[in-house]
PASE-230402 format. One line per field, with one value per residue: x, y, z of N, C-alpha, C in turn; residue in three letters. Coordinates in steps of 0.05 Angstrom, whole numbers, plus 5000, padded with zeros to 4 digits. Layout:
BEGIN
n.X: (X,...)
n.Y: (Y,...)
n.Z: (Z,...)
ca.X: (X,...)
ca.Y: (Y,...)
ca.Z: (Z,...)
c.X: (X,...)
c.Y: (Y,...)
c.Z: (Z,...)
zaro: (Ala,...)
//
This chain:
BEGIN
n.X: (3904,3891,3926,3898,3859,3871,3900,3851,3831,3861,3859,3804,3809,3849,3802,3776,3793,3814,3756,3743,3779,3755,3707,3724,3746,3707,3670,3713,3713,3663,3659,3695,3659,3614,3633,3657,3602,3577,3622,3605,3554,3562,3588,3564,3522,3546,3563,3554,3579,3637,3628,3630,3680,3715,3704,3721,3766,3762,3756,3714,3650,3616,3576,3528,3492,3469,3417,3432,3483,3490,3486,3531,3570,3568,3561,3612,3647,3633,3645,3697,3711,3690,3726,3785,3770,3755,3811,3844,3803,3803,3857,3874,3833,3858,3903,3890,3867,3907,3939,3943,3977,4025,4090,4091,4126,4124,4076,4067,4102,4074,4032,4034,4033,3982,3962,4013,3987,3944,3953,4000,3968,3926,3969,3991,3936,3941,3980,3980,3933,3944,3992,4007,3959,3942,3992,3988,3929,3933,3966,3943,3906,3937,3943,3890,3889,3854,3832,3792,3725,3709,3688,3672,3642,3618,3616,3660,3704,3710,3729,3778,3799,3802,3841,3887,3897,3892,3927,3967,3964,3968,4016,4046,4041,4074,4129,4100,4083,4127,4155,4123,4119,4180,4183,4151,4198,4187,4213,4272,4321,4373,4354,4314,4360,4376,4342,4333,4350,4316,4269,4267,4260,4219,4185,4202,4185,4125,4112,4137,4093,4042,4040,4047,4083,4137,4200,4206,4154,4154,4202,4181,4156,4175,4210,4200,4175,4218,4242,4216,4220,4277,4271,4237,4271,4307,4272,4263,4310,4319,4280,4293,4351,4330,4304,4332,4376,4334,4324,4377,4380,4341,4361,4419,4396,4373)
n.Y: (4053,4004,3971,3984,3946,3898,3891,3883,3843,3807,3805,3797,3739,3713,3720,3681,3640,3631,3624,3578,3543,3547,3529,3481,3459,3452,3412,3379,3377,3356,3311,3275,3290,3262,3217,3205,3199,3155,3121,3124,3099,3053,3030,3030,3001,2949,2957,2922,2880,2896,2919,2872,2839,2880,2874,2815,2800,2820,2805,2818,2844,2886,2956,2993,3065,3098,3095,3128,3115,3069,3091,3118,3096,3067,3110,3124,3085,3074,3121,3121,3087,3104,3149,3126,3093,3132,3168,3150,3171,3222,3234,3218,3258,3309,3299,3304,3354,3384,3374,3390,3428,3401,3370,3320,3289,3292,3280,3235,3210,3232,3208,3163,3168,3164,3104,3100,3132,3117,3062,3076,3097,3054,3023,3059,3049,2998,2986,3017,2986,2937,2922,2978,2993,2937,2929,2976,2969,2920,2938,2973,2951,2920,2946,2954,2901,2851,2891,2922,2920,2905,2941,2962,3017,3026,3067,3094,3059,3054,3107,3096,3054,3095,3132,3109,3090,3119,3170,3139,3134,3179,3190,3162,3177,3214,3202,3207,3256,3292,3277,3300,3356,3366,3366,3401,3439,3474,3444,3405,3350,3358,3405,3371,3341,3375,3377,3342,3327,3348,3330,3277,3279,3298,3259,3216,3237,3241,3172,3161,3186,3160,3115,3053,3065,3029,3015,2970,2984,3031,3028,2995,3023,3073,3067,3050,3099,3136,3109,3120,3169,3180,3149,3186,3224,3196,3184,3249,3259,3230,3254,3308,3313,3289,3325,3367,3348,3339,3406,3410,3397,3419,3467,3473,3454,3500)
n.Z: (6153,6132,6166,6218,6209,6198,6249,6281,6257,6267,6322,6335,6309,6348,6399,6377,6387,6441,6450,6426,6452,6505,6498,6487,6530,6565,6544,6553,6617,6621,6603,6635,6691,6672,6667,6711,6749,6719,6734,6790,6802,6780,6822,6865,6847,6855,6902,6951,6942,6943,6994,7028,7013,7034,7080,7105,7125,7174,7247,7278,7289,7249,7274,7275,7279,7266,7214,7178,7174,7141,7092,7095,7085,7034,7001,7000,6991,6942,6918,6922,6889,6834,6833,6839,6777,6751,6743,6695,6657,6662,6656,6604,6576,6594,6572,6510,6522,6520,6475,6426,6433,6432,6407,6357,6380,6437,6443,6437,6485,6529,6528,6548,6605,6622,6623,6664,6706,6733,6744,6789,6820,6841,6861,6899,6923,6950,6976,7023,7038,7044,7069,7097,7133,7156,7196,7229,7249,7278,7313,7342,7365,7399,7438,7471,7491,7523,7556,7535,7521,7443,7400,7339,7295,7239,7203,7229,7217,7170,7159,7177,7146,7101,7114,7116,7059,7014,7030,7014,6965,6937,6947,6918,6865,6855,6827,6777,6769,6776,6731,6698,6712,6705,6645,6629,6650,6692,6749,6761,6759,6781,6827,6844,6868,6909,6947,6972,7028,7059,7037,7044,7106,7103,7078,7115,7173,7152,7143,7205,7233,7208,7232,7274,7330,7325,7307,7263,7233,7212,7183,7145,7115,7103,7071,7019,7018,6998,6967,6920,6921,6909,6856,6832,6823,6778,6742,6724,6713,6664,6632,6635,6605,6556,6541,6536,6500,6449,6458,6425,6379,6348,6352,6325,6274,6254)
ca.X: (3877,3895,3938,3880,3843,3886,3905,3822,3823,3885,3845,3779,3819,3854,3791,3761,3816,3801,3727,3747,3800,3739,3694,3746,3759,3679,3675,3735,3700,3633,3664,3706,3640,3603,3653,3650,3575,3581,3627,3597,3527,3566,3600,3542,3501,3571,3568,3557,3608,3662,3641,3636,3712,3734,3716,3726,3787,3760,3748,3693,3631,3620,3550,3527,3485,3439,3414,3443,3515,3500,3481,3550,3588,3559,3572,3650,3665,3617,3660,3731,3714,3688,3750,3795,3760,3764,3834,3848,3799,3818,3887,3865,3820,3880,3923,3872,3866,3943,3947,3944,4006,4056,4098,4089,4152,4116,4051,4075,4114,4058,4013,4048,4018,3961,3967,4027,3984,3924,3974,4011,3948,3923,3992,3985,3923,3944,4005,3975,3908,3951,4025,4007,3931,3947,4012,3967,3911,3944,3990,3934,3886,3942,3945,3881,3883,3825,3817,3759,3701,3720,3661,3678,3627,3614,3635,3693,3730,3722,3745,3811,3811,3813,3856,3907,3902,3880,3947,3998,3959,3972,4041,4054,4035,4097,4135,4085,4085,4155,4161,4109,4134,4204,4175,4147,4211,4180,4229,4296,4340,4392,4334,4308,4372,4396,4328,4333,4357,4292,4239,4275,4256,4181,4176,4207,4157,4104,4120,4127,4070,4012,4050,4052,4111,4159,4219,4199,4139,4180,4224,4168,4132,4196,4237,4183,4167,4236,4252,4191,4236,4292,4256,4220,4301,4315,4247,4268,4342,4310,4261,4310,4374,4317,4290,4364,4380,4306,4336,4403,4373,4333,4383,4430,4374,4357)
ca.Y: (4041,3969,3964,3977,3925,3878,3885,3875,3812,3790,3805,3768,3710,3707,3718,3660,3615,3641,3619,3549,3525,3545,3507,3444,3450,3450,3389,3352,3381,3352,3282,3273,3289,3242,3186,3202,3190,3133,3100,3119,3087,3020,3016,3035,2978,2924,2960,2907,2862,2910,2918,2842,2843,2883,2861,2788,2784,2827,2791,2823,2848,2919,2966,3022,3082,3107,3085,3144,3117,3047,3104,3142,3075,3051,3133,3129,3066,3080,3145,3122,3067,3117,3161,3099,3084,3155,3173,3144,3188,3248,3246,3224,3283,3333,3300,3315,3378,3396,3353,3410,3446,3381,3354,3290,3263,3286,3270,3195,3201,3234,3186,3139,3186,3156,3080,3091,3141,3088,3040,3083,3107,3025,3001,3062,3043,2966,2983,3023,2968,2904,2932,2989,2981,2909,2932,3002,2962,2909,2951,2985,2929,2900,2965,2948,2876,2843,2911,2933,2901,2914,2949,2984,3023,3014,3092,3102,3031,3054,3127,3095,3050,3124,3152,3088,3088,3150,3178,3132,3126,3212,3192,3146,3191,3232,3202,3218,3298,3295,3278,3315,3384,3365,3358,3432,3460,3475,3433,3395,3339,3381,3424,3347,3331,3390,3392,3315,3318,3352,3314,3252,3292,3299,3231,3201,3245,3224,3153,3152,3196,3146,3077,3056,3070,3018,3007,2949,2979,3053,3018,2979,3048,3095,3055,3059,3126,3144,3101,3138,3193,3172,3139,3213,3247,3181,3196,3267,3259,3218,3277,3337,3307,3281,3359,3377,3340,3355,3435,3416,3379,3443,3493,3456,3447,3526)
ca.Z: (6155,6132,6189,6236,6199,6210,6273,6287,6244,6281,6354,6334,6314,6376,6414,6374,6386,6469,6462,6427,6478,6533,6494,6486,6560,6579,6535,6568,6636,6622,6598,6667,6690,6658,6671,6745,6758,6711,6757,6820,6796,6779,6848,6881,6843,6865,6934,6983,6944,6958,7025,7040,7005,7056,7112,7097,7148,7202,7274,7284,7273,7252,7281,7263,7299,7256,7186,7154,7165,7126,7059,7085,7085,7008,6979,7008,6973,6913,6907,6919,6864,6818,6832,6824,6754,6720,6737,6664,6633,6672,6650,6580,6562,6607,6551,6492,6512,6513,6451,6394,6437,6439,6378,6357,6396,6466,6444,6440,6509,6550,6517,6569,6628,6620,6645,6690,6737,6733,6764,6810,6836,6848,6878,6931,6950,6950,6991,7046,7042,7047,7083,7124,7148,7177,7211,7251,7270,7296,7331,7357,7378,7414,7461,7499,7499,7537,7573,7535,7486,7418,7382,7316,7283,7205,7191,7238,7214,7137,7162,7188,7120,7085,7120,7114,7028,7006,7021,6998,6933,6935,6942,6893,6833,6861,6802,6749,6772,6774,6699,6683,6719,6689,6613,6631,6660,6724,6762,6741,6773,6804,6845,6866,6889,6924,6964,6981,7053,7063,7015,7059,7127,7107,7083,7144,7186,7155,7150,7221,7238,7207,7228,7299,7347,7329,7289,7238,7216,7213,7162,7128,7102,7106,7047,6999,7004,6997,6933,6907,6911,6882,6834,6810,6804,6758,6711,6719,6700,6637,6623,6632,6586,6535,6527,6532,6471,6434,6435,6418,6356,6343,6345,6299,6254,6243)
c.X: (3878,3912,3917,3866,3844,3898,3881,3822,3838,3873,3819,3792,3836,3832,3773,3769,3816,3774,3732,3760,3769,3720,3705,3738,3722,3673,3688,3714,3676,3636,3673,3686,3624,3609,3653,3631,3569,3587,3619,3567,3534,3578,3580,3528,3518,3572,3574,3576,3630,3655,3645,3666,3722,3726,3709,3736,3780,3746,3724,3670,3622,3585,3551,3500,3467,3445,3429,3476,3516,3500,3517,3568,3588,3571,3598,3656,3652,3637,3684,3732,3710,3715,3773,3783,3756,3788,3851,3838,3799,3842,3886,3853,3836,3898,3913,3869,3885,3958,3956,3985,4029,4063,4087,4097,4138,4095,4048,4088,4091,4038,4018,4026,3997,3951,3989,4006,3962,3939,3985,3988,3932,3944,3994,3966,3926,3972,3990,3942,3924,3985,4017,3977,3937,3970,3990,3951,3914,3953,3965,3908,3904,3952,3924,3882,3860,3822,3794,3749,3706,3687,3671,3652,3635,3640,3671,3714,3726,3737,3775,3809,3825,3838,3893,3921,3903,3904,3975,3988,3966,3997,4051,4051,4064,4124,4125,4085,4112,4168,4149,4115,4163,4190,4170,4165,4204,4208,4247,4313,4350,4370,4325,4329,4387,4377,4322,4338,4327,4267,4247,4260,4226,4179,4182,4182,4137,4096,4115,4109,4045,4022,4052,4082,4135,4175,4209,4170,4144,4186,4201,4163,4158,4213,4225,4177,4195,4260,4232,4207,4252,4283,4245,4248,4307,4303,4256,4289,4330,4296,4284,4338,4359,4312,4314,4372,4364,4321,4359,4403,4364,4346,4400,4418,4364,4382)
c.Y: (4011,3958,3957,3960,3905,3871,3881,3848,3797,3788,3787,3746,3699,3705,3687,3634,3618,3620,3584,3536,3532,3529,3480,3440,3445,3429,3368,3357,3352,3321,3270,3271,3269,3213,3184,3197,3166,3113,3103,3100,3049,3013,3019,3012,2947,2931,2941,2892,2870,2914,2886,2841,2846,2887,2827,2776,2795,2809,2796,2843,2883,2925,2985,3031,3089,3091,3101,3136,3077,3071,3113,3120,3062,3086,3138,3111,3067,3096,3142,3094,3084,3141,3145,3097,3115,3168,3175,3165,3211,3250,3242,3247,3309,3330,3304,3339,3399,3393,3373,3422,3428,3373,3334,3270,3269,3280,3241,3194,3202,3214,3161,3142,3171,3123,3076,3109,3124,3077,3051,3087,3072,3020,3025,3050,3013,2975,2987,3007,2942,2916,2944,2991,2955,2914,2964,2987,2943,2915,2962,2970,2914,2916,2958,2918,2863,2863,2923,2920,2921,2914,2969,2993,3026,3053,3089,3079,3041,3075,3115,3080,3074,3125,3130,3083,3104,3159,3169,3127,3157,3204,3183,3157,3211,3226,3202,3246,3296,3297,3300,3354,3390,3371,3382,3457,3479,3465,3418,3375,3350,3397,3402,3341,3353,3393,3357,3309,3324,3342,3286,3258,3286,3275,3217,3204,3238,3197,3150,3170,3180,3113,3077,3052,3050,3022,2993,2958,3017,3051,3007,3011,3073,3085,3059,3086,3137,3137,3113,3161,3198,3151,3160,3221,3222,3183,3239,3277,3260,3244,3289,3334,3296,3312,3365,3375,3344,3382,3433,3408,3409,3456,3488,3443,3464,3532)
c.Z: (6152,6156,6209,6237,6203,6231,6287,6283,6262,6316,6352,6323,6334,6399,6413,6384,6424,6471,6447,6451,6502,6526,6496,6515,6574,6574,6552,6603,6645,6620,6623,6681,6698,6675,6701,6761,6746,6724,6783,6815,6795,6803,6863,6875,6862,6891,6957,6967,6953,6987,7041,7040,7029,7084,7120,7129,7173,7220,7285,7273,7274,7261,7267,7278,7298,7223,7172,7149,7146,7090,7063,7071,7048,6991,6983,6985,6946,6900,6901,6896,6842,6819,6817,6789,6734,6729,6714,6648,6635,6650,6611,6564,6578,6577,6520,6487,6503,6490,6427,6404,6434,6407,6384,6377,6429,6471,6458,6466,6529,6550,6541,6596,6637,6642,6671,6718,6747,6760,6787,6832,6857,6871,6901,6944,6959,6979,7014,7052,7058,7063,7104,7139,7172,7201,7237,7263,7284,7328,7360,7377,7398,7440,7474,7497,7503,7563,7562,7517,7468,7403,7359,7303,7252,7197,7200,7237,7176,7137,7163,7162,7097,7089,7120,7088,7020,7002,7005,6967,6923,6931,6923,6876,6835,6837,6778,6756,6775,6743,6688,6685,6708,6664,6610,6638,6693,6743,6745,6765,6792,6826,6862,6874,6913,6953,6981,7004,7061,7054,7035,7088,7128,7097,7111,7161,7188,7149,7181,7230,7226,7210,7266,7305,7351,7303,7259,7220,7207,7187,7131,7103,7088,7067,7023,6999,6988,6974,6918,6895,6890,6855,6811,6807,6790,6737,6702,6704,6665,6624,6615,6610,6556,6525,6529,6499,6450,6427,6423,6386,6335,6336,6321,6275,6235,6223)
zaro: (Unk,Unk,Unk,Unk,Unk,Unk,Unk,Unk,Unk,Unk,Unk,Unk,Unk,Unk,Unk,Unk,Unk,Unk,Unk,Unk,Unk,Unk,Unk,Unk,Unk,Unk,Unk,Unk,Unk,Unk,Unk,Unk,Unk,Unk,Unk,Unk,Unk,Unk,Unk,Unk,Unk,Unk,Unk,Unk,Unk,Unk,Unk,Unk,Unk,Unk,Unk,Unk,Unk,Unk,Unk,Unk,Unk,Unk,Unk,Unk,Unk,Unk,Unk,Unk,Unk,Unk,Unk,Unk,Unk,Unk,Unk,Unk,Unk,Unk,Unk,Unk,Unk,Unk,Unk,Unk,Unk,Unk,Unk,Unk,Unk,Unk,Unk,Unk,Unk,Unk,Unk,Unk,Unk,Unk,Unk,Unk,Unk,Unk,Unk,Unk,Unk,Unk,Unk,Unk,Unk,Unk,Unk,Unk,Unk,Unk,Unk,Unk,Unk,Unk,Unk,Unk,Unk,Unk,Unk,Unk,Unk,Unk,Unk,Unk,Unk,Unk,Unk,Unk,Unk,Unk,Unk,Unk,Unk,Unk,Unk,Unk,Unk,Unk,Unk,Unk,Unk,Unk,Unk,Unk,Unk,Unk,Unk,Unk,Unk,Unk,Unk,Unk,Unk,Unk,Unk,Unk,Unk,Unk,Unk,Unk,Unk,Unk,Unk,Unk,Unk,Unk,Unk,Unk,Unk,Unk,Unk,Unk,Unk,Unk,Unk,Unk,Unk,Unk,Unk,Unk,Unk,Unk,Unk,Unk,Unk,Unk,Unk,Unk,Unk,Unk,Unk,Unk,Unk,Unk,Unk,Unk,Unk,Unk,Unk,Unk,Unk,Unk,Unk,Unk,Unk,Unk,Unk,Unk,Unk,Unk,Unk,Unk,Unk,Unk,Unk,Unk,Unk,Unk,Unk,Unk,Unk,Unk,Unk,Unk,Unk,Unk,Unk,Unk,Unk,Unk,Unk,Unk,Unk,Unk,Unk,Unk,Unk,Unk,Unk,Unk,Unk,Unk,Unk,Unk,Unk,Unk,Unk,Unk,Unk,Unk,Unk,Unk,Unk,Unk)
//
């Protein structure tokens, strides 16, 4: 009978310890949230500065079709500033919520997490804003020449801005999930280097798949992705021989 009793007590405190973590996590939810309509309200108010910004250097003058595409043009860049600006507190309240499960010693490392994906996430979209943007539309403005009038509409010139940043700022975090999948055992050095002729393959690909058809600008886009790489099996290495040594500390401890 005390057995049964306790193996009750022992199930409602596991269920309780269930309904906290869903509470924590609705919490962290609701703050992310929060922080994300926050910043879309302040880019939305700075709107036309950022769009003046960028299109400072363009030659010409952008239209548009109907009214509804100057609102789409102000909720894109409202949004990808408010994205941009809670990345931080994303990964802050991810690492709050994981916080009870980590020692001390990975508390303090992941704790890092925090400002490098900030930054990584910035210097993609800086790379593929100011590197590979200028090298595409060049390339591609200097295919018709003075064979046709150059009319860009407001949407379909921020679409191709998207589609120019967006991803290399996706790529760039490729050494923060690399640590972070190491730190979990998920993945390990050796597995990134064995699969490297191939992680080289699909970068190349798509490298040259969003750069136009020459050589020099091939190379421009290709080299960076590809120190990216080896850049995540060097954080990885660091990871996987740090938790190496962590159990070896352990074991020899019991």
């Amino acid at each position: 009978m005390f057995t049964l009793v306790e193996e009750k007590k022992r199930y409602e405190d596991k269920e309780m310890t269930l309904v906290e973590h869903l509470e924590e996590l609705r919490k962290r939810v609701f703050i992310v949230v929060g922080a994300l309509i926050l910043f879309f309200i302040l880019g939305f108010i700075f709107v036309q500065d950022l769009y003046r910004w960028l299109i400072a250097d363009l030659d010409v003058k952008l239209t548009i079709l109907s009214p509804t595409d100057i609102l789409w043009v102000y909720v894109m860049l409202a949004g990808v500033f408010a994205i941009t600006m809670t990345i931080p507190v994303f990964v802050w309240q991810v690492w709050m919520f994981v916080k009870p499960a980590l020692t001390p010693r990975e508390r303090k490392v992941t704790l890092s997490y925090i400002p490098a994906t900030f930054l990584l996430f910035v210097l993609g979209l800086c790379f593929g804003y100011f590197v590979v943007l200028p090298m595409v539309f060049h390339f591609l403005m200097s295919l018709g020449e003075d064979l046709f009038a150059t009319m860009f509409t407001t949407e379909k010139y921020f679409r191709f801005i998207l589609n120019m940043t967006i991803p290399f700022a996706i790529l760039f975090e490729l050494p923060i999930i690399v640590m972070f999948l190491t730190s979990i055992g998920i993945i390990n050095p050796y597995a990134l280097q064995k699969v490297r002729k191939y992680a080289y393959f699909v970068l190349v690909i798509i490298a040259v798949t969003i750069t136009p058809p020459d050589f020099i600008s091939d190379f421009l886009v290709t080299i960076p992705l590809l120190l990216l790489y080896e850049v995540s099996i060097s954080i990885s290495k660091f990871v996987y021989k740090r938790k190496e040594k962590q159990l070896k500390q352990e074991a020899s401890s019991e």
